[in-house]
Structures are given as C-alpha cells and as structure tokens.
N, C-alpha and C positions, 0 to 999 in steps of 0.2 A: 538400563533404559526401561521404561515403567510403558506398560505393551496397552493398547486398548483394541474395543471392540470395533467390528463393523460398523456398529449400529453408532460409537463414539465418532468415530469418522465422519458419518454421514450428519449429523450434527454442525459439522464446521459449514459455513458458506464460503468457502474460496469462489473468489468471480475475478472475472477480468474485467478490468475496465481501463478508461483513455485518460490518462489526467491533462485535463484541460486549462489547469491555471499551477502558478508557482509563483510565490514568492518567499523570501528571505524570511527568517525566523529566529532574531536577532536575540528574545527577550526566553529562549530554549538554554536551559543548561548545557546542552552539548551542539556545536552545531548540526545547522536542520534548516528544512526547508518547511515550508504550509503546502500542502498540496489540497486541490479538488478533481477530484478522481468521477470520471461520468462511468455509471455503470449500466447506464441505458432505460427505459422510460418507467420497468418496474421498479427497479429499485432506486435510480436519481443518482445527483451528485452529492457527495462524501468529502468531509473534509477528512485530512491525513497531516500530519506530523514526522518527517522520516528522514532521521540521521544519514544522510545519503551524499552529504557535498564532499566527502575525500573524491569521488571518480565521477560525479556528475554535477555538469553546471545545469542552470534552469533551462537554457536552449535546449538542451540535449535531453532534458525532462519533457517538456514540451508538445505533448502529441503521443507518449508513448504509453506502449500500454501495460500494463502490470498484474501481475495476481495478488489482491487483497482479502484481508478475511472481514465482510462486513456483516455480519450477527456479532460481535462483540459489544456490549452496554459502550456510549460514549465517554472516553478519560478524560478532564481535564489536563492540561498539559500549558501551565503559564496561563496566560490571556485564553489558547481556544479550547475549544472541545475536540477531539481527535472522534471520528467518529467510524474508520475501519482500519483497520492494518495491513500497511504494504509490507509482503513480502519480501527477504533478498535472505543471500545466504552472508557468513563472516568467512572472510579471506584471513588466512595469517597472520595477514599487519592489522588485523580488526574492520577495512574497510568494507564496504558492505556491497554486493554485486546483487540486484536487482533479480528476483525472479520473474521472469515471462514468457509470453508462451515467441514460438520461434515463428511465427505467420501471422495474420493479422486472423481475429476472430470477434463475433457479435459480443460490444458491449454487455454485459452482467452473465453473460456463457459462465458455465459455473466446472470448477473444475472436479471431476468424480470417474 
C-alpha cells in the first residue's frame, strides 16, 4: 500500500451531502443509478454515477446522505458528466455498501 502525506490527505474534499434525485441509468455499462447529491449552498448540487443497485433501490437512495469526493475534474461516463464520487466500500460478493456518516449532519461538512 503506497502511504501519503498529511498534507495529500488534506487535498481530498470528502463532504457529505443529501442526494436529492435518482434515476435509472440504463445507457451505464454496468448497472447504476444518476444521482444529484446537494452539498449545500457553497458547493451546490453534483451529478454522480454509482454502481450501487445490488442492495439499494431509488426509494431507499432517496434522502440520504452520503460522503463524496467532490474536487475530482468532471468524467464523462455515457451521456453524463459524473461530477463527484460517492463513496461506499466492496463487500465479498462485489456489492457495494454506501459510506455515511451514522447521524444526520450540515450538508457539504467536510470530512477531516
């Protein structure tokens, strides 16, 4: 594992934010949802991209809140632009279980 600095760390912007919209993402090589992730009035709303349908349907996406990394340049991915990365970790069978924080906390709260 290739080690970094403090100073690399503080570089990342992990934030939380609410995602506030979900739909299907039919035209994704692997399945996937579109998410818009609100990170609150400094940084705004975030499209996202995230192989996440083995253990979450949209309802259940719906309101909740997540930690993303939004300073990453925007990817195309298909039709949209991806414009932060939601978090989760890989489970065994490859599923993907959602990082977030365990209470509710202020949109774009930056994790450090």
């Amino acid at each position: 594992m290739k080690q970094i600095t403090w100073e690399d760390f503080q570089q990342v912007e992990l934030r939380v934010g609410t995602i506030i919209d979900v739909a299907d993402f039919p035209e994704a090589r692997n399945p996937a949802y579109k998410l818009k992730v609100d990170f609150g009035a400094i940084i705004g709303v975030k499209k996202s991209s995230a192989q996440i349908t083995d253990l979450y349907t949209k309802e259940d996406l719906q309101g909740k809140q997540v930690l993303a990394v939004v300073n990453f340049p925007p990817k195309q991915i298909g039709p949209m632009k991806s414009e932060c990365l939601v978090t989760g970790l890989y489970r065994e069978d490859g599923a993907v279980v959602l990082a977030v924080p365990d209470s509710n906390v202020a949109n774009g709260s930056k994790l450090g």
